[in-house]
C-alpha positions in Angstrom: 103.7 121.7 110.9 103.0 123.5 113.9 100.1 122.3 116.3 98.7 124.5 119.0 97.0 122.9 121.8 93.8 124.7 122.6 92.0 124.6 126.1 88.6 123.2 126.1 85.8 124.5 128.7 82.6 123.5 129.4 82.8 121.5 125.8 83.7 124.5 123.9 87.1 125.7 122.6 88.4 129.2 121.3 88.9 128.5 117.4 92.1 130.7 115.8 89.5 133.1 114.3 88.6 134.3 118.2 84.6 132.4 117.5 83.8 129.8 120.4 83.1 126.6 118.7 81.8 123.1 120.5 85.0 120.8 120.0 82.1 118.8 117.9 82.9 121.3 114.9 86.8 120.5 115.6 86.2 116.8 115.0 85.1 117.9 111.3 87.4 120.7 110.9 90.7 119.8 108.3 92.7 122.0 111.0 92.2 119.5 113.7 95.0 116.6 114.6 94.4 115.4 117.7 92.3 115.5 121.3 93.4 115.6 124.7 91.6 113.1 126.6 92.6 111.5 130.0 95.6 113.1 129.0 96.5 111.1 126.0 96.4 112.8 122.3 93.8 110.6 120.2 93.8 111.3 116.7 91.2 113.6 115.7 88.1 111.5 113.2 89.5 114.5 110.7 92.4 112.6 110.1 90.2 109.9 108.3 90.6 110.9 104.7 94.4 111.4 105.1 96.8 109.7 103.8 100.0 110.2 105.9 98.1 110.0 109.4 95.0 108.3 108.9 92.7 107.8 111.4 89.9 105.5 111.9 89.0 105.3 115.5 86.3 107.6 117.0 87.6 109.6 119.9 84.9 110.7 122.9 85.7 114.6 122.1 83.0 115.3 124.2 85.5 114.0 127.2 88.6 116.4 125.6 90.6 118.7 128.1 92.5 120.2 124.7 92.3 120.1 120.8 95.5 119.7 118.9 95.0 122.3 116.1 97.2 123.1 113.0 95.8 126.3 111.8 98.0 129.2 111.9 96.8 132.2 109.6 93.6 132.8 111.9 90.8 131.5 109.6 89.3 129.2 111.6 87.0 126.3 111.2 87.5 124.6 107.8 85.1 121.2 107.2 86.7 118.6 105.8 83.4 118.7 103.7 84.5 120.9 101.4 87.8 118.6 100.6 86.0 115.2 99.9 83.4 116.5 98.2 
């Protein structure tokens, strides 16, 4: 899987579908692995429901320099609502 770090300004990042998005959506988004914080990658609360890289700690992405993001076709924001539900 390939992950592309996007840059975070001002609180907002550049989604793969060109929309700026508040890296609040990237905490929910099924696209999202990780956050650059301090500069240390912290698991993105996304990863809760899976199984191979769970994640249960909740990351201050408010704080995040970069979002570690696995989407590659250009779609976008994805919730992980519509996977649990």
């Amino acid at each position: 899987m390939t992950v592309n770090e996007l840059a975070v300004s001002g609180g907002k990042v550049t989604c793969t579908d060109g929309r700026l998005r508040s890296t609040e959506n990237c905490r929910f988004c099924v696209h999202s692995r990780y956050f650059v914080i301090g500069g240390v990658q912290e698991r993105s609360p996304a990863l809760a429901f899976c199984l191979r890289e769970r994640a249960v700690k909740e990351v201050d992405y408010q704080k995040a320099s970069a979002v570690g993001c696995a989407e590659s076709r250009g779609d976008g924001f994805s919730s992980i609502g519509n996977i649990i539900a």
